[in-house]
Legacy VTK file of the C-alpha trace (Angstrom):
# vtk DataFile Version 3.0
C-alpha trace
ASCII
DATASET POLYDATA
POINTS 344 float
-35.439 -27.539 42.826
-35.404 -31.416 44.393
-35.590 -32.824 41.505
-32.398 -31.485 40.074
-30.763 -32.249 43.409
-32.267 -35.729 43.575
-30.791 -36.458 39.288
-27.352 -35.631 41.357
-27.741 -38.054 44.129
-29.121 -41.009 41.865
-25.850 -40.298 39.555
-23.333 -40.599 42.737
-25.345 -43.042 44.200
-24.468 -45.186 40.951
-28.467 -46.018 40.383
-28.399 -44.003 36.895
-24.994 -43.594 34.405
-24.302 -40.232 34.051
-25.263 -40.225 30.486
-28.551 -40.569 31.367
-28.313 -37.957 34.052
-27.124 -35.554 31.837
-30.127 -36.260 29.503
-32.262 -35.426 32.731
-30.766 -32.410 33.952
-31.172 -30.884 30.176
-35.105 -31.858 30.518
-35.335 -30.243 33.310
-33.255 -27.201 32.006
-36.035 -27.086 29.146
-39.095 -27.061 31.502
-37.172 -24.598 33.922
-35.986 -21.997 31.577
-37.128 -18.920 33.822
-35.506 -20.198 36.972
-31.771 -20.277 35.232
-32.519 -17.174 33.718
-32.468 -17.376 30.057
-36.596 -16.745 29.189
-35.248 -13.699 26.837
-33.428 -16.348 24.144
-36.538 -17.068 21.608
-37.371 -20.884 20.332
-33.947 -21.396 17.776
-31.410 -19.448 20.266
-32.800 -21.469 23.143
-32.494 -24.883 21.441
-28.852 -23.945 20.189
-27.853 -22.603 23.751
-29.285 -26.407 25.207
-27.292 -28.284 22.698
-23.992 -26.251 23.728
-24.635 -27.158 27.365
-25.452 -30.272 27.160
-21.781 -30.708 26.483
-20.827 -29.955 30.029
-23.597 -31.781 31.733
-21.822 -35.004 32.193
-19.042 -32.846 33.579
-20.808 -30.937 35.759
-22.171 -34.451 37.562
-18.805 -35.233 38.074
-17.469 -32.529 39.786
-20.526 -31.622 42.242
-19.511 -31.927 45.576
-22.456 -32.734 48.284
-20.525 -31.366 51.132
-19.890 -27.807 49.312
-23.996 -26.792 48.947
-27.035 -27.701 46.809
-26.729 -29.456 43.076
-29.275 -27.033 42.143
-27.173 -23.632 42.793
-24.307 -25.205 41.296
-25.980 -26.600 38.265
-27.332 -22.788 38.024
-24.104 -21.093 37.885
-22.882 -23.270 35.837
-25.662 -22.842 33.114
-25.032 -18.588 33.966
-21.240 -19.011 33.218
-21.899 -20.922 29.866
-24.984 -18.709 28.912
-22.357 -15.789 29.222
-19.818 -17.926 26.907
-22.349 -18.813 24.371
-23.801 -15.159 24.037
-20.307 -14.148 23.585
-19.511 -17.101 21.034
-22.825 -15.645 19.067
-21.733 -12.378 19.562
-18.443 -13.069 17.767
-20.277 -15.057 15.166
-22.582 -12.378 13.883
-19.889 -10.210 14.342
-17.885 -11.820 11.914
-20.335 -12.435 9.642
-21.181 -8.751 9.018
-17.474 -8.221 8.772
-17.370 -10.787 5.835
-20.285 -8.991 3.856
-18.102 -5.683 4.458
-14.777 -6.998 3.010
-17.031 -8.599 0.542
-18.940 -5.021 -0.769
-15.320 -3.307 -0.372
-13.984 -6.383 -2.762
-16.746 -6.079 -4.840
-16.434 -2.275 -4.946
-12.734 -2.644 -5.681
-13.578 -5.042 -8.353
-16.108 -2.612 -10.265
-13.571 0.418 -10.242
-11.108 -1.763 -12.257
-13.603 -2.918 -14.438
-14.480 0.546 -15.460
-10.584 1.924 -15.112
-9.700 -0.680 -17.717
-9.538 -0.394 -20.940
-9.975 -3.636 -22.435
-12.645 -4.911 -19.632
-15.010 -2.487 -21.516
-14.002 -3.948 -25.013
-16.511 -7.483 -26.072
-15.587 -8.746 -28.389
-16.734 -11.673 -30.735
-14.595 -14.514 -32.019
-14.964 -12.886 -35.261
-14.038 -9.466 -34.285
-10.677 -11.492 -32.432
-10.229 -12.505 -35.897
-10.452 -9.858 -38.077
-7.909 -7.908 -35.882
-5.406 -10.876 -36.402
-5.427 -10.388 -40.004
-5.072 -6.698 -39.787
-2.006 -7.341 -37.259
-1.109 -9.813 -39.812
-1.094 -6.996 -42.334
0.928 -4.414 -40.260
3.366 -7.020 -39.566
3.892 -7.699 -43.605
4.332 -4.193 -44.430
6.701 -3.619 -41.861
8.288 -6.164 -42.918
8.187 -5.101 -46.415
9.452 -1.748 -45.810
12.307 -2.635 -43.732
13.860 -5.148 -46.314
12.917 -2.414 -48.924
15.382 0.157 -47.062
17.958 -2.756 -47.139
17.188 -3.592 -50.789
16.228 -0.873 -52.412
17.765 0.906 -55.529
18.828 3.765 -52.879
21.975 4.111 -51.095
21.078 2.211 -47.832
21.960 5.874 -45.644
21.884 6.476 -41.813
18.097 7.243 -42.046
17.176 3.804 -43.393
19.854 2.129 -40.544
17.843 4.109 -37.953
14.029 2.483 -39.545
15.696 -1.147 -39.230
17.176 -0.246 -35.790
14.026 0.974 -34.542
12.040 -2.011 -35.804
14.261 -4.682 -34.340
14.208 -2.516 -31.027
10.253 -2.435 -31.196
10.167 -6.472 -31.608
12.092 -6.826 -28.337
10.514 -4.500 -26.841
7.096 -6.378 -27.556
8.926 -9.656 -26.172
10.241 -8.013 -23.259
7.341 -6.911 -21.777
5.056 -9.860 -23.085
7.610 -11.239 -20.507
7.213 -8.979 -17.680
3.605 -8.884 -17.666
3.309 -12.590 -17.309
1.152 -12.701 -14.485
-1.270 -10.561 -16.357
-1.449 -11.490 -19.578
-3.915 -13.879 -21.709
-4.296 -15.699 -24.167
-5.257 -12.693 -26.855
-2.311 -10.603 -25.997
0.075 -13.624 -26.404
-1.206 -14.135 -30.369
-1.270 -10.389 -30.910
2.721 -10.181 -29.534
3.219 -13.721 -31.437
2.267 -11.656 -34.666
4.280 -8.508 -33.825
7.201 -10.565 -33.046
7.493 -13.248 -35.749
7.378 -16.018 -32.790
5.338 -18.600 -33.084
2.343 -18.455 -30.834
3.705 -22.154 -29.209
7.271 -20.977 -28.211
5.878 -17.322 -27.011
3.448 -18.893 -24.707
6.007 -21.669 -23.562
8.228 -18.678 -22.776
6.044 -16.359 -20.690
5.279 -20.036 -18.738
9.226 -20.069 -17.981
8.658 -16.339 -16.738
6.108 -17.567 -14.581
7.959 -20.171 -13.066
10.905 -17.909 -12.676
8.907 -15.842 -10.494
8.119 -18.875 -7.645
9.984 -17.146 -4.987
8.539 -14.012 -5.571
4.972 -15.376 -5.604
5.372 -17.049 -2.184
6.637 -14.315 -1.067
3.735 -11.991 -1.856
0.785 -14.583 -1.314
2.164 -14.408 2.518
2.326 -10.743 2.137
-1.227 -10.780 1.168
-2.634 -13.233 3.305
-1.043 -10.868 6.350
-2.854 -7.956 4.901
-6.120 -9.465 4.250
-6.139 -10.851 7.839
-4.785 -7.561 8.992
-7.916 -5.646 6.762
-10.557 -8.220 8.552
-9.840 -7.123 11.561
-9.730 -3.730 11.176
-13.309 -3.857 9.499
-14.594 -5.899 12.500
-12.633 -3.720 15.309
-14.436 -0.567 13.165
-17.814 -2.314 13.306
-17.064 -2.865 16.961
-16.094 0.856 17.901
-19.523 2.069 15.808
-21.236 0.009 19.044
-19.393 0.966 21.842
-19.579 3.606 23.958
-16.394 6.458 23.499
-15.578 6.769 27.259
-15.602 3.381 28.196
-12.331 1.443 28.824
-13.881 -1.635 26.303
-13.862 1.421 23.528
-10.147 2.320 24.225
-9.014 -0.925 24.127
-10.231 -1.632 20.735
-9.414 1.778 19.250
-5.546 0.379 20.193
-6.440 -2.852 18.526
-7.804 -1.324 15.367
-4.894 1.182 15.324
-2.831 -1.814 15.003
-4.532 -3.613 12.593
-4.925 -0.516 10.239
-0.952 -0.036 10.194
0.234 -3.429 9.503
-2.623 -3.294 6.901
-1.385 -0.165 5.376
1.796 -1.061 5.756
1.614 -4.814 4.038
0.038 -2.340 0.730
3.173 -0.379 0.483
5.477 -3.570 1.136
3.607 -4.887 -2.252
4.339 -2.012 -4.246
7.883 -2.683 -4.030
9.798 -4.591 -6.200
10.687 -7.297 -4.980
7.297 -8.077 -4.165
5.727 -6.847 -8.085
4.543 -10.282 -10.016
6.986 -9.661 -12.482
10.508 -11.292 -13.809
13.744 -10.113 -13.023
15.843 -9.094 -15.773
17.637 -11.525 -15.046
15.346 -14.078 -15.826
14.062 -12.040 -19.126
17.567 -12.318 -20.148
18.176 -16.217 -19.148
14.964 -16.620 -21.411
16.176 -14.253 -24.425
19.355 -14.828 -25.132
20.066 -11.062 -24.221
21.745 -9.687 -20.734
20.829 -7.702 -18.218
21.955 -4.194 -19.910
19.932 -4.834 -23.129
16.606 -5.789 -21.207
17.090 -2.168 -18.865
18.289 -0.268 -22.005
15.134 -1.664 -24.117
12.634 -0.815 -21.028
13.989 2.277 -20.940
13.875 2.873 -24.056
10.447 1.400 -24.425
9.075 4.051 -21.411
10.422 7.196 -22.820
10.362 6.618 -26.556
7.141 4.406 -26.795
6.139 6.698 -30.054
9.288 5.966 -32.050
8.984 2.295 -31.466
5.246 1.922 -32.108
3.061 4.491 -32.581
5.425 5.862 -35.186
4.882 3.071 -37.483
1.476 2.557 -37.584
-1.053 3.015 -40.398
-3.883 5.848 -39.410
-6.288 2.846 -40.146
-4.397 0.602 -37.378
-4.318 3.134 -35.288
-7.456 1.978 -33.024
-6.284 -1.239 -32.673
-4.212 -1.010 -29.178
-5.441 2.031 -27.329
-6.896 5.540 -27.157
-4.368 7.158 -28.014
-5.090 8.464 -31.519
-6.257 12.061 -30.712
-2.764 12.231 -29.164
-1.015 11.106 -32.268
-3.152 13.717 -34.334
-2.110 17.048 -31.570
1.085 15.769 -32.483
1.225 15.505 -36.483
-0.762 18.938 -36.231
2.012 20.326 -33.869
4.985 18.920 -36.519
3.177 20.318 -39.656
3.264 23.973 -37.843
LINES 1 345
344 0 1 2 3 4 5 6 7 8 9 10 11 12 13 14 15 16 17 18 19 20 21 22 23 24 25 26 27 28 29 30 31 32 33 34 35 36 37 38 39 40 41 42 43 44 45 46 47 48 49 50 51 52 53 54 55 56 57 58 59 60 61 62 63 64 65 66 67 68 69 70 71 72 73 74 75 76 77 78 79 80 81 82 83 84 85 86 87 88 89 90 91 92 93 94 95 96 97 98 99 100 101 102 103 104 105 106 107 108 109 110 111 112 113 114 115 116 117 118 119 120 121 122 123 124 125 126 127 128 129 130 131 132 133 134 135 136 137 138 139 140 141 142 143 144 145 146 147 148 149 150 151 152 153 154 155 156 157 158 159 160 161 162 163 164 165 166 167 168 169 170 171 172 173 174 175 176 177 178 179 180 181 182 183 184 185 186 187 188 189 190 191 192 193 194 195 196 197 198 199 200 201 202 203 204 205 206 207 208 209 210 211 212 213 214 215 216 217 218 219 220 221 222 223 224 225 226 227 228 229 230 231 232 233 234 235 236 237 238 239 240 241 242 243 244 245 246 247 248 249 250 251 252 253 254 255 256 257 258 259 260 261 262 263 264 265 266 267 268 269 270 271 272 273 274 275 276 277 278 279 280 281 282 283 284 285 286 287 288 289 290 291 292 293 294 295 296 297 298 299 300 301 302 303 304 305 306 307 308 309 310 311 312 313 314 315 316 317 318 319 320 321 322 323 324 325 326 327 328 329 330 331 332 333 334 335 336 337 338 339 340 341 342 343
């Protein structure tokens, strides 16, 4: 190839600038592409694999050596060497790519099981429905109220029976404020007026308090996003090394070494999950911060959670009207087994 040798010796010899040598040598690259071995890359790869070596061209001119061999043998293991960089470059592109649609179908996937596990995803409802329920929490609320200062009031002997109603209802109030708290993170706008009702808070100072929970959580939250971000990377990889193996031959060495890679991957992966289950990772307030925010300490917020797990009927269900019954969860058939079972 004398021309390519001669676009070398006009560059040294200082009759062209290198620039334009470089825009020479890729012409020539072009018209040539069977001699430097690259007539199996169709019209777009070809024109993509010029513009990366075109990079190097001006490079290249520089560093030829006349005295070491022919311009045009070193010009053509240089385009081989970059030909094998780019193809791996693409490789790793497209790799990647079908990675992302993966971890995007296992989001998406992930997504549509919680839709369907939850509740209150499968619930639409209209402004006016929103409404309608805020009167009839509006309702419960009054009569509650009513019957508690009726126990207090009444012509009766206020006895251990109506001590235990008023005791109950106070507990059930906190309760409803505690863990409006604790599920900061989670909660909207909806929830907030419904525990505003059931609480006797106004809707202003409720919200403003579950923003203090959130802000009492900063620590936390930086904690976990790192957390996360180390087990998303981790999960990338462990899709691509997968996608990888499903290519590669079992016996070879190449298919070893990435079986050790995704190995890896899949255990910090697996093992970042866990770490977020724990709780000092959970997006929820301390205690300590519930109580800061309260008024109460430490020992009333565990006794009311406690209290609130293991005797959730006595401090809700309990005092509920059949025809309120539907308004917070499924949980009426249970209610029913249970007056059926008590009137045995």
């Amino acid at each position: 190839m004398h021309k390519i040798d001669d676009v070398a010796l006009k560059v040294k010899g200082g009759l062209i600038s290198p620039q334009q040598g470089a825009k020479e040598l890729l012409s020539l690259i072009f018209q040539n592409k069977a001699f430097f071995g690259l007539q199996a890359l169709g019209e777009d790869d070809f024109m993509d694999f010029l513009e990366f070596q075109y990079k190097g061209l001006e490079r290249i001119l520089a560093l030829y050596n006349q005295n070491l061999g022919n311009f045009s043998n070193f010009l053509y293991t240089n385009v081989q060497c970059n030909y094998s960089t780019w193809k791996r470059g693409l490789n790793q592109k497209k790799l990647r790519e079908e990675t992302l649609m993966l971890t995007h179908e296992d989001c998406c996937f992930e997504a549509e099981l919680k839709f369907h596990s939850n509740e209150t995803a499968l619930v639409y409802e209209k402004s006016e429905e929103l409404k309608n329920k805020e009167r009839e929490l509006k309702l419960i609320q009054k009569e509650l109220l009513g019957k508690k200062y009726e126990t207090l009031t009444g012509s009766g002997n206020p006895g251990k029976s109506s001590q235990k109603y008023v005791r109950l209802y106070n507990l059930r109030r906190r309760a409803i404020l505690v863990l409006t708290l604790k599920s900061c993170f989670f909660i909207t706008e909806e929830h907030i007026r419904k525990a505003s009702i059931l609480t006797n808070i106004p809707y202003e100072d409720l919200e403003y308090l579950c923003r203090q929970a959130m802000d009492s959580m900063s620590k936390r939250m930086a904690r976990r996003e790192k957390v996360i971000s180390c087990r998303n990377n981790a999960f990338f990889y462990h899709k691509r090394y997968e996608l990888e193996l499903s290519r590669s031959h079992k016996n070879s060495h190449w298919y070893d070494s990435i079986k050790t890679r995704d190995d890896k991957k899949t255990d910090i992966w697996k093992a970042k999950n866990k770490l977020l289950n724990q709780r000092r990772f959970l997006p929820t307030p301390s205690n300590r911060a519930i109580a800061r925010l309260t008024g109460m300490n430490e020992r009333q917020i565990s006794y009311i959670l406690q209290q609130a797990e293991h005797n959730v009927d006595n401090i809700s269900l309990k005092d509920y009207y059949s025809s309120y019954e539907n308004l917070f969860s499924n949980r009426k058939s249970e209610q029913e087994k249970r007056d059926g079972r008590d009137s045995q």
